[in-house]
C-alpha positions, 0 to 999 in steps of 0.5 A: 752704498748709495750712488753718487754723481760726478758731472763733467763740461766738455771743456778747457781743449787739449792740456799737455803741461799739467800732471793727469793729478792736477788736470781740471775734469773738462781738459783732454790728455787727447783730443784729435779731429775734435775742436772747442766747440764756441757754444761749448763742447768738444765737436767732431770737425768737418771733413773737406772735398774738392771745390773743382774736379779738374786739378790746376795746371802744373806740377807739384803741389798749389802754392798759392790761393787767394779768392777775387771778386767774392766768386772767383778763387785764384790758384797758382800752381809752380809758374802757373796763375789760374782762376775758378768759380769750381767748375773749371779753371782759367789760366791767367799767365804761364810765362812766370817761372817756377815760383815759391808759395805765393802772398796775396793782398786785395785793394781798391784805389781805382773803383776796381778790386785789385789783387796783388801777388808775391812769390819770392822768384818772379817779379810782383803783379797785380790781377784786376778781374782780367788781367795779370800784370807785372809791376814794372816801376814803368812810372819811376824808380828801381821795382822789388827784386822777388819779394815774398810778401806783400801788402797793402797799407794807406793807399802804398803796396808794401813789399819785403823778404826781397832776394837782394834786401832781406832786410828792407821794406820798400813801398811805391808811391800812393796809388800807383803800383808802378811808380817807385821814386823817391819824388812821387812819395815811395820809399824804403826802411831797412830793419835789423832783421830779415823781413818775414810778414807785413800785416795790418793792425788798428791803423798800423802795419806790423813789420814781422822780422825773423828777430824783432817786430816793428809798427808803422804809424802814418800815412805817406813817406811824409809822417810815416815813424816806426817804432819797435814793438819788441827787439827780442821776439820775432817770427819764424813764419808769414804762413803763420800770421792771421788775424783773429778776434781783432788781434794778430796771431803769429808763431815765435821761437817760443810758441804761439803769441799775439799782438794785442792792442791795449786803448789805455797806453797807445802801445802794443803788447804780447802775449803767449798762448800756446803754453799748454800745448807747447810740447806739440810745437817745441819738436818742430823740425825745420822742414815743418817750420818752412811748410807750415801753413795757417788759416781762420774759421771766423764764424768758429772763433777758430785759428788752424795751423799745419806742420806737415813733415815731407815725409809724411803720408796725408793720414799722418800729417799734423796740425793744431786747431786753436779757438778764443772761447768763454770757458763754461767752468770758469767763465773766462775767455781764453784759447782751447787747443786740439790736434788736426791729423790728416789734412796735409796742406801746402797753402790754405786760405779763408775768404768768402765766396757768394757772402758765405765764408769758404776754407780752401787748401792745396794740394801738398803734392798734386793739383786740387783744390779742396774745400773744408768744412765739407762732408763727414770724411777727407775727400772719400778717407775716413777720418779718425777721431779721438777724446781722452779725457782727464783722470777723475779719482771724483775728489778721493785717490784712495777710495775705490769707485765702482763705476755703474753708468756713463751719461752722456750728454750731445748735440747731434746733427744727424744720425751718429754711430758706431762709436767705441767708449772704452773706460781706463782705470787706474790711470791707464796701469796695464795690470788693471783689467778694462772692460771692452769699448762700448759700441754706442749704437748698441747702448740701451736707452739712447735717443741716439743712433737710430733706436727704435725706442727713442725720440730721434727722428720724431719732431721732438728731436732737436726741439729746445724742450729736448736733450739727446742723452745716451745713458750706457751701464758699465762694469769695473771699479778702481781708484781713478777712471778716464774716458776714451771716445774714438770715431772711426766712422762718417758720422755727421759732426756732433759735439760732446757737451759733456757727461755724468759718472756715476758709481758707488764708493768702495772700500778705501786703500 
């Protein structure tokens, strides 16, 4: 029988929704500490290492990170505000009490940068490059009771999830974080629903309640109108509100939704993206839902979110990685999902240090500080990597294939080894028999992992006339047949573009 070719992109991220009948050839069935490659592919994600080898004062796990100045990271740990460019840290105050996570905002009203703190136990304060103050409302009116959030917003700090006003939204006068009077321009708005985040978004700020979400539209207490975006969504956490692709992303009961702005009306909008991978989110426990945490990678396109459990060991904690990306198949822009395990945060954040965005965490228990996007591991622990692809039957269930070779197209970037491709046929039956994993170092005829016949580490190598391929002979037949890549090894990142099958037709069933 003459051979046939059945191609495949590495596209359309990580699908739980769809029967393995209906999945479209890119999709993955797993997809672990691989992300959706913006320039297409699935890649191998970077690991992370401490931004300081001195741990931040205190005890249990960061609460807080925020970055100042585009060179100072600022860490709280229990009462604890400190300060750090990586080499050490700098304490800024040790007389707060033992404090919840903490919400930063950054302005400039004074020609000087200002960053703003909330933590849902101690007073409000504002650190101006030196100094740790605690808004006193020493110019006027009665100060927020232990806000957990904060934001800034047309000249006024913005303040909600009080202790004593769940449902309350009070703001001080323009400019002056000290002065809460009525007479001066600040003011208060209760909401029909506890308060959960304040974000801005094209030149409103989002009011997220646990039930509804609000916009508000102005300038001063003079103009400033509030008006419902939905009475009947809201959202389970501020630790999940980020802006991404100039939208806000948050999660709802539902899933993952956002706010999109839409020119034609004026108005605002949501919609639900986490559908094909809602199993993941639906079994969150509450203890998940009040730990999670969240952050962007811009360059990337990408939006992370973690759900530890307590319970869990960091190589058992989860998340998701989400990215607003062109589809190669189909064209289309649309959200790619794929599963993070091992890196278990109790705060992360993104921001930018010497012009060059940084990704931190915290520690879930101790005192680091760690830097993503660092290394091939998790801070010396080897990370454990997983595709799945799809079940392809090459557009005939009844006709047995016997599979010849494996093409697989990738774009490395350094030396790669020591990954198992194992074939699973018949959708994974266990009374087929499946040849052994294939260790990609050892195939013939790759130029790839260090062969002494191939072009890799030649000037030829990454050059654009030059396409990695590693080509792999493979044994067994059957009616159906998926792919399995597991990396258990330090390999630099690498992204898998996508692969060729291909095989001889057998008799029909």
């Amino acid at each position: 029988m003459t051979t046939q070719a059945f191609p495949v992109n590495c596209d359309g991220g990580l699908v739980l929704d769809k029967s393995v009948f209906v999945m479209q050839p890119g999709e993955a069935i797993r997809l672990i500490n691989f992300e959706p490659d913006i320039g297409g592919g699935y890649a191998k994600i970077k690991g992370f290492s401490k931004f300081s080898d001195t741990e931040v004062t205190g005890t249990g796990g960061i609460l807080g990170l925020a970055f100042y100045g585009n060179e100072k990271v600022i860490a709280c740990r229990g009462p604890n505000v400190m300060h750090g460019t990586g080499e050490s840290w700098t304490s800024l105050t040790t007389g707060r009490t033992s404090a919840g996570r903490y919400d930063f905002t950054s302005y400039d009203w004074d020609a000087t940068e200002n960053l703003a703190m909330a933590d849902g136990v101690n007073d409000a304060a504002f650190f101006d490059g030196s100094t740790l103050t605690a808004i006193n409302a020493a110019n006027g009116g009665t100060k927020p009771t232990a806000p957990d959030v904060v934001q800034e917003f047309k000249g006024h700090l913005f303040f909600g999830g009080m202790s004593n006003s769940p449902h309350t939204v009070k703001f001080c006068a323009p400019y002056d974080e000290n002065d809460f009077s009525a007479a001066s321009g600040a003011g208060e708005i209760a909401f029909g629903s506890d308060v959960v985040s304040l974000k801005p978004f094209r030149d409103n700020l989002i009011i997220f309640c646990k039930e509804s979400i609000y916009r508000l539209a102005g300038t001063s207490a003079a103009d400033f109108q509030i008006a419902p975006v939905t009475r009947n969504i809201g959202c389970l956490t501020h630790y999940s509100v980020q802006e991404i692709g100039g939208d806000l992303i948050f999660l709802a009961p539902d899933g993952l939704r956002t706010i999109a702005g839409t020119e034609k009306i004026g108005d605002t909008e949501l919609g639900t993206i986490s559908k094909q991978i809602q199993t993941r989110l639906n079994g969150l426990a509450q203890d998940q839902i009040s730990q999670i945490s969240s952050h962007v990678i811009r360059a990337k396109s990408q939006y992370r979110m973690y759900f530890p459990n307590t319970a869990d060991s960091e190589s058992d904690a989860q998340g998701i990685i989400a990215v607003l990306k062109r589809n190669l198949t189909t064209g289309q822009i649309n959200w790619e999902f794929s599963d993070i395990k091992g890196i278990k945060p109790k705060i992360a954040e993104s921001g930018y240090i010497a012009d060059a965005e940084k990704i931190i965490h915290g520690d879930y228990d101790g005192g680091y500080v760690y830097v993503q996007e660092s290394g091939n591991d998790f801070d010396g622990t080897t990370m454990s990597c997983q595709y799945r692809t799809a079940d392809f039957n090459m557009g005939d269930v009844g006709i047995r294939k016997n599979m010849q070779r494996v093409l697989l197209n990738y774009n490395p970037s350094g030396t790669v080894a020591n990954v198992d491709m194992n074939l699973v046929y018949d959708y994974g039956d266990t009374t087929v028999n499946n040849p052994a994993a294939y260790d990609l170092v050892d195939s013939e005829g790759a130029a790839f992992f260090g062969q002494a016949s191939s072009k890799y580490g030649t000037t030829k190598y990454g050059t654009t006339d030059y396409t990695p391929l590693f080509r792999q002979s493979v044994e067994g037949s059957g009616f159906a047949v998926a792919l399995n890549f597991l990396d258990t090894s330090t390999n630099p990142t690498y992204t898998l573009k996508g692969f060729s099958l291909e095989f001889t037709p057998g008799a029909r069933q």
